[in-house]
C-alpha positions, 0 to 999 in steps of 0.5 A: 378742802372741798368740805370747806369749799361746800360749807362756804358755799352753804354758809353763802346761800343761808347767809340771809338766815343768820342770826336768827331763826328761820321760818318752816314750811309752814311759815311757823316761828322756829322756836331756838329751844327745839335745839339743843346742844347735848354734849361738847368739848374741846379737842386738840390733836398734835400739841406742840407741833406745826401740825397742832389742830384744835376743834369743838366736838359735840352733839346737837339735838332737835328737841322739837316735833319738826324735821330741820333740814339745817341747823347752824352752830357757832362757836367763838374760840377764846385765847387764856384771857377770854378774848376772841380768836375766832369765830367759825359757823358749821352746818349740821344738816337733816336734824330729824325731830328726836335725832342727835346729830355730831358736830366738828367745828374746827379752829381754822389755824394750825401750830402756835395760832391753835395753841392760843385757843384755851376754850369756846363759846357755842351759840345754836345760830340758825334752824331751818 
């Protein structure tokens, strides 16, 4: 719970970054090809359970020559039909250039709700 609280927090103070990238130091265009998303999947713990949890694992990338100090990463979660569920936005912090860095982007409803999740989009949103 305070790993939501400090993520709302986060997502509150960078909320006027959304949507696009950012700007470095130097006030330099971050380019949205130095970040890449290497690796991820879909991953569901307690099926068929009250407990059943789903999340999007996986592995990004800072392909650029600069230092992030954070890079959002949304994903969409999609139902059988490919209608959108929901959509959770996750901060990946200090992507140092050439470094890759894990992710969890978790579905926020447990049991049947979760069981509805048949795949994910992922969409690099932010890199600051």
């Amino acid at each position: 719970m305070k790993r939501r609280a400090f993520l709302v927090s986060l997502l509150a103070a960078t909320a006027g970054c959304l949507d696009r990238f950012s700007e470095d130091e130097g006030g330099d265009p971050i380019d949205p090809e130095d970040v890449a998303i290497t690796y991820d999947e879909l991953v569901r713990e307690d099926a068929g359970t009250d407990d059943e949890r789903v999340y999007v694992w996986g592995v990004v990338r800072n392909e650029g020559d600069r230092e992030m100090s954070l890079v959002e990463i949304r994903a969409i979660f999609l139902d059988d039909d490919g209608e959108e569920l929901d959509r959770v936005i996750e901060a990946v912090p200090d992507v140092t250039s050439g470094d890759e860095w894990e992710f969890e982007i978790e579905f926020p409803d447990f049991g049947e709700r979760a069981r509805r999740v048949a795949g994910y989009d992922l969409e690099i949103v932010t890199g600051v």
